[in-house]
Z-matrix of the N, CA and C atoms (Angstrom, degrees):
N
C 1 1.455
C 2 1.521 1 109.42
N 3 1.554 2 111.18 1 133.60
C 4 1.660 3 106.16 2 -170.85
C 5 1.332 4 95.55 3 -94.16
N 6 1.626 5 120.78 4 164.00
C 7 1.448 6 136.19 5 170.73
C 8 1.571 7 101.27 6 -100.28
N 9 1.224 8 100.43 7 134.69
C 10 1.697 9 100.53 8 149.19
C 11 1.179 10 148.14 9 -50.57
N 12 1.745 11 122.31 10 83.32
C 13 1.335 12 100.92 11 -164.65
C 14 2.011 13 125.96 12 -26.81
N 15 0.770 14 99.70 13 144.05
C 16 1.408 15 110.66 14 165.67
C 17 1.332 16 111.39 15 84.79
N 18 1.491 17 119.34 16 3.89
C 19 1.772 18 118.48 17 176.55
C 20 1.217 19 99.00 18 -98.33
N 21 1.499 20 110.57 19 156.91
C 22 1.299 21 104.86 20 -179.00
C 23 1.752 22 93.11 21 -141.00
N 24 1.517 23 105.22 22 136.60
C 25 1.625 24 98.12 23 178.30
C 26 1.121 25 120.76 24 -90.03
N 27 1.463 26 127.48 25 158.28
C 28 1.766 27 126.64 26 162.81
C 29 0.781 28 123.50 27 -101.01
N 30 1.294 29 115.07 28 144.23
C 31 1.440 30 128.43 29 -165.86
C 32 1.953 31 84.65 30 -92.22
N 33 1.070 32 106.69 31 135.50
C 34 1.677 33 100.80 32 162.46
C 35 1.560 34 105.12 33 -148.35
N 36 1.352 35 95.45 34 141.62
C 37 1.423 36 116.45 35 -170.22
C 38 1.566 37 109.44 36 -112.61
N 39 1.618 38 120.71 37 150.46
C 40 1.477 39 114.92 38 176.80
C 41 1.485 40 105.79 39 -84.47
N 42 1.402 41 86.00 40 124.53
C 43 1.858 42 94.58 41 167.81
C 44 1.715 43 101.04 42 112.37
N 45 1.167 44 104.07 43 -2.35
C 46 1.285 45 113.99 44 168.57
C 47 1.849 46 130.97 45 -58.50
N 48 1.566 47 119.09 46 118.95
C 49 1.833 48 92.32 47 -160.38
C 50 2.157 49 84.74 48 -116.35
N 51 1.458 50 97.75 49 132.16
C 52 1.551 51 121.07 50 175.71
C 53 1.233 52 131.65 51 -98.75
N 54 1.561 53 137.40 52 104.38
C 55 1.599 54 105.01 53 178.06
C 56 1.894 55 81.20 54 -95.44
N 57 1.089 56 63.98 55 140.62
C 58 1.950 57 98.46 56 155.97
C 59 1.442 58 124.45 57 -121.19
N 60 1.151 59 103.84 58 138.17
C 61 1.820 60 123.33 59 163.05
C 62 1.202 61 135.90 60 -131.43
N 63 1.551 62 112.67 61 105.23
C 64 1.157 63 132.57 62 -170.83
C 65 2.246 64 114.11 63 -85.10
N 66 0.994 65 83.55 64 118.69
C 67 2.172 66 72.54 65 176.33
C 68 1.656 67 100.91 66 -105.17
N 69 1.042 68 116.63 67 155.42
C 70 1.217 69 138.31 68 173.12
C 71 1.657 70 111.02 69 -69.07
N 72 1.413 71 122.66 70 142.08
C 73 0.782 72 129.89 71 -169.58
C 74 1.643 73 131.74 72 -72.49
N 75 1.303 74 112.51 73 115.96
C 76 1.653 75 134.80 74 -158.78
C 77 1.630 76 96.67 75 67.50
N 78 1.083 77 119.30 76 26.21
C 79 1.737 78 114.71 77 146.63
C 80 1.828 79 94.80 78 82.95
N 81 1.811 80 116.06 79 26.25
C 82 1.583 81 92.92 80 -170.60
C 83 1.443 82 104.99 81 -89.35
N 84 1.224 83 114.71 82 -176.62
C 85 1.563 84 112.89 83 158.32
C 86 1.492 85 133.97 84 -83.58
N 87 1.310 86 98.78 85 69.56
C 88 1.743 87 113.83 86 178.65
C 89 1.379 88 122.88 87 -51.01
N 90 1.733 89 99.35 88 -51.40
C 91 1.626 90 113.80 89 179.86
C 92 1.483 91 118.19 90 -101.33
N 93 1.590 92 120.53 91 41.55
C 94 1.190 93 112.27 92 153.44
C 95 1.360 94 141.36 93 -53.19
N 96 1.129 95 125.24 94 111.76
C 97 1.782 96 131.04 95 -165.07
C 98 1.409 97 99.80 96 -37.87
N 99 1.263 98 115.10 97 143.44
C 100 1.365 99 116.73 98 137.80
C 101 1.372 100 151.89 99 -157.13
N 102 1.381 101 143.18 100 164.51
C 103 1.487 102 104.68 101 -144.27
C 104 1.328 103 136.19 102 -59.13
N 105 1.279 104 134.07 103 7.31
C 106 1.201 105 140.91 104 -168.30
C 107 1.739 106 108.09 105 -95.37
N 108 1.375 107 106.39 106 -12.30
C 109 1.448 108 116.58 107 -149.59
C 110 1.518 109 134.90 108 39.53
N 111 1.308 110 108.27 109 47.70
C 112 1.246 111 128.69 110 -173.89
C 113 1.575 112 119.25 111 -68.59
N 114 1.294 113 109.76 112 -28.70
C 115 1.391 114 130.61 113 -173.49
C 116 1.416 115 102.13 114 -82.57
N 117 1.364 116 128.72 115 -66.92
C 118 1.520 117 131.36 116 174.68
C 119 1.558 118 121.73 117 -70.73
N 120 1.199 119 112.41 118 -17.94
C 121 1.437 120 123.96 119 146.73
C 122 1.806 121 116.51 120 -38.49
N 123 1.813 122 88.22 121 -81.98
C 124 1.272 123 102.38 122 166.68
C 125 2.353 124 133.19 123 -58.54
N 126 0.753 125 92.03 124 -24.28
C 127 1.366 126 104.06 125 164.96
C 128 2.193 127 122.83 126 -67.96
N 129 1.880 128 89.56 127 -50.47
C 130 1.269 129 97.40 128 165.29
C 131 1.684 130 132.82 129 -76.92
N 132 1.438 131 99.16 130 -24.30
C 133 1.878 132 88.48 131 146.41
C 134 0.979 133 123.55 132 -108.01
N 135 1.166 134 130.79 133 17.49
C 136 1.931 135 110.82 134 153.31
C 137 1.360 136 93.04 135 -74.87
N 138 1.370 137 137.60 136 -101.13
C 139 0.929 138 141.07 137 169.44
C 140 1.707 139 136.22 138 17.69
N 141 1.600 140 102.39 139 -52.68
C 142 1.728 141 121.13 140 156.81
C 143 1.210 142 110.49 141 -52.43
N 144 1.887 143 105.01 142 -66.69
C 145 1.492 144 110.12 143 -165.47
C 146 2.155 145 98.20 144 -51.82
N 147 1.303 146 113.53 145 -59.81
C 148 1.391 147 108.05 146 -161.42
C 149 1.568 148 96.25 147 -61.53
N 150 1.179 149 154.72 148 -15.39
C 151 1.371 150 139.18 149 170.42
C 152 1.552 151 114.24 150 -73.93
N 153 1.302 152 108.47 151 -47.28
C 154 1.266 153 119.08 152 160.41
C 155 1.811 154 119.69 153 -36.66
N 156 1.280 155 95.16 154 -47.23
C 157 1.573 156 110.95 155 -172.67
C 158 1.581 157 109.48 156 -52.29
N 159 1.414 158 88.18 157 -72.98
C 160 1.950 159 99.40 158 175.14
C 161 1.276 160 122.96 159 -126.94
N 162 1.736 161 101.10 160 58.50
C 163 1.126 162 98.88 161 169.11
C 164 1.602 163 153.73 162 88.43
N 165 1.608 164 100.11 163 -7.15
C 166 1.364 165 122.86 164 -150.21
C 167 1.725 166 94.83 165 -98.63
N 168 1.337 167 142.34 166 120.11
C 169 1.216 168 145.64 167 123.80
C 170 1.461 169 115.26 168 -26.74
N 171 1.925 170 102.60 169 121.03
C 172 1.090 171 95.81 170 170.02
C 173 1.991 172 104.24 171 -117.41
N 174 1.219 173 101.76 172 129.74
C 175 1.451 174 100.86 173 175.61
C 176 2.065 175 130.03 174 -81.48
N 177 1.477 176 75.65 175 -41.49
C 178 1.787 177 75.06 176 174.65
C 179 1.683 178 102.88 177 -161.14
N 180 1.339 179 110.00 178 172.98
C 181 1.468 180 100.87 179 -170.60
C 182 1.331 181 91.08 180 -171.70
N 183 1.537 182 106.92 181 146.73
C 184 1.800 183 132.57 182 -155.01
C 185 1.618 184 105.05 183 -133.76
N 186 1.060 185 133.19 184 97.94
C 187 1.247 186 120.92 185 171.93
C 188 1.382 187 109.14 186 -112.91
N 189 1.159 188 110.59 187 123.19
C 190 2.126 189 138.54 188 160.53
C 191 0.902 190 110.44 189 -83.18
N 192 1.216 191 117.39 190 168.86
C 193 1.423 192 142.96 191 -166.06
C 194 1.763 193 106.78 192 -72.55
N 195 1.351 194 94.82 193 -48.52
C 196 1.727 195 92.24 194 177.07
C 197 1.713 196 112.44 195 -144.31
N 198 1.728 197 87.04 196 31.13
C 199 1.885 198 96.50 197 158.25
C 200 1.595 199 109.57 198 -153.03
N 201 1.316 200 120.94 199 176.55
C 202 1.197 201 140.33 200 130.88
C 203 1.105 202 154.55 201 -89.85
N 204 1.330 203 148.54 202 139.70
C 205 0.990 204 132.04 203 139.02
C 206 2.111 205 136.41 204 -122.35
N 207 1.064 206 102.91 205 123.35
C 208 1.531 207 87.29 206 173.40
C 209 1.872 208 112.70 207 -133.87
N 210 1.371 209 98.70 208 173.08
C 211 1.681 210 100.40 209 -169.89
C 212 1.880 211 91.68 210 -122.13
N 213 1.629 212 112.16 211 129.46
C 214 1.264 213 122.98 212 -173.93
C 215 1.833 214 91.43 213 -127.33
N 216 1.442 215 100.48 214 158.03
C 217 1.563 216 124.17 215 149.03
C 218 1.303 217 125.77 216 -121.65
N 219 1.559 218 113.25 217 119.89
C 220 1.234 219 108.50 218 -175.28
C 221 0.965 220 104.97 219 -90.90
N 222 1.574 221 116.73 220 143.61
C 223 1.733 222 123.76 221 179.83
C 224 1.072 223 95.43 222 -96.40
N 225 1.283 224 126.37 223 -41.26
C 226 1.509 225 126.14 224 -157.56
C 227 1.619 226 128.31 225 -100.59
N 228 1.471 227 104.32 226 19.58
C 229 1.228 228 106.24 227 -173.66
C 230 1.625 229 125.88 228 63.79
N 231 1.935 230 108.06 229 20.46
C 232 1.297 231 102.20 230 -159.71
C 233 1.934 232 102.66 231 -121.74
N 234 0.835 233 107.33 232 31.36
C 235 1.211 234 129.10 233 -167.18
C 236 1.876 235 99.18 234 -64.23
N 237 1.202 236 114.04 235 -50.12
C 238 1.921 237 97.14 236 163.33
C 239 1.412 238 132.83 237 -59.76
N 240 1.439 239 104.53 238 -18.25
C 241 1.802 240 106.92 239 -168.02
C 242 1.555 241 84.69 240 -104.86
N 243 1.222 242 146.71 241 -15.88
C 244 1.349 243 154.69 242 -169.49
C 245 1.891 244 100.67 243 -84.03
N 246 0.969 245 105.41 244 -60.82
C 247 1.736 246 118.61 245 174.37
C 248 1.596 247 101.23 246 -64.54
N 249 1.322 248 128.15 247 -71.94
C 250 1.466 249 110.63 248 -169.45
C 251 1.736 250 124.79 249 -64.94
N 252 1.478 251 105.59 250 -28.80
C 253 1.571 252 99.85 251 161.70
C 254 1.610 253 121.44 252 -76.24
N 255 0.927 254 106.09 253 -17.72
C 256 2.026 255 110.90 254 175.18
C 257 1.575 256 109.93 255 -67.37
N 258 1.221 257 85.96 256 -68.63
C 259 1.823 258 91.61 257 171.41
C 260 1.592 259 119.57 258 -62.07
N 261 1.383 260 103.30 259 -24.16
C 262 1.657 261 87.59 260 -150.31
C 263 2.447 262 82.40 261 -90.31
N 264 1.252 263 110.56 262 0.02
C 265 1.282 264 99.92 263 173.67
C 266 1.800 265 108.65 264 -91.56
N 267 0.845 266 115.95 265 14.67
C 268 1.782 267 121.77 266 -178.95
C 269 1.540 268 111.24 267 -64.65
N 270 1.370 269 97.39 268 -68.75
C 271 1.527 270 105.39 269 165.13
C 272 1.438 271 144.95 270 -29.76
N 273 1.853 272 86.09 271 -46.26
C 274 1.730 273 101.27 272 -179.70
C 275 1.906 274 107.09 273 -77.22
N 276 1.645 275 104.96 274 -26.17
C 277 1.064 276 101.46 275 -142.08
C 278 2.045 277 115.93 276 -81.74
């Protein structure tokens, strides 16, 4: 089976703790605050629901204007299906 140049896989282990940082796409300002707190509202349940999903501890979480950051532990060894459904609901959301 060939790899895709340029992907690279993870090894992920249970009990494993990650910060990740995600930026918004072409770097705009998507997640500018605003007074309602609609944005960190919205950030803290995608995020819940996908920890909830498979498992993932979330410890703390940073949202910018046109990034993220948060620090998770995966218990469950699920740390790829945890990252591509988190992010990949941003768009819709």
């Amino acid at each position: 089976m060939e790899r895709a140049v340029g992907i690279r896989r993870q090894c992920t282990l249970p009990g494993t703790t990650n910060l990740v940082t995600r930026r918004t796409t072409r770097r705009h300002y998507v997640l500018t605050p605003d007074e309602g707190g609609q944005v960190e509202r919205m950030a803290l349940y995608l995020l819940g629901y996908c920890c909830q999903k498979y498992g993932v501890k979330l410890h703390a979480i940073c949202v910018m204007s046109t990034h993220l950051h948060y620090v998770v532990t995966d218990r469950g060894a699920r740390f790829r299906c945890f990252s591509k459904s988190s992010i990949g609901s941003w768009p819709t959301a």
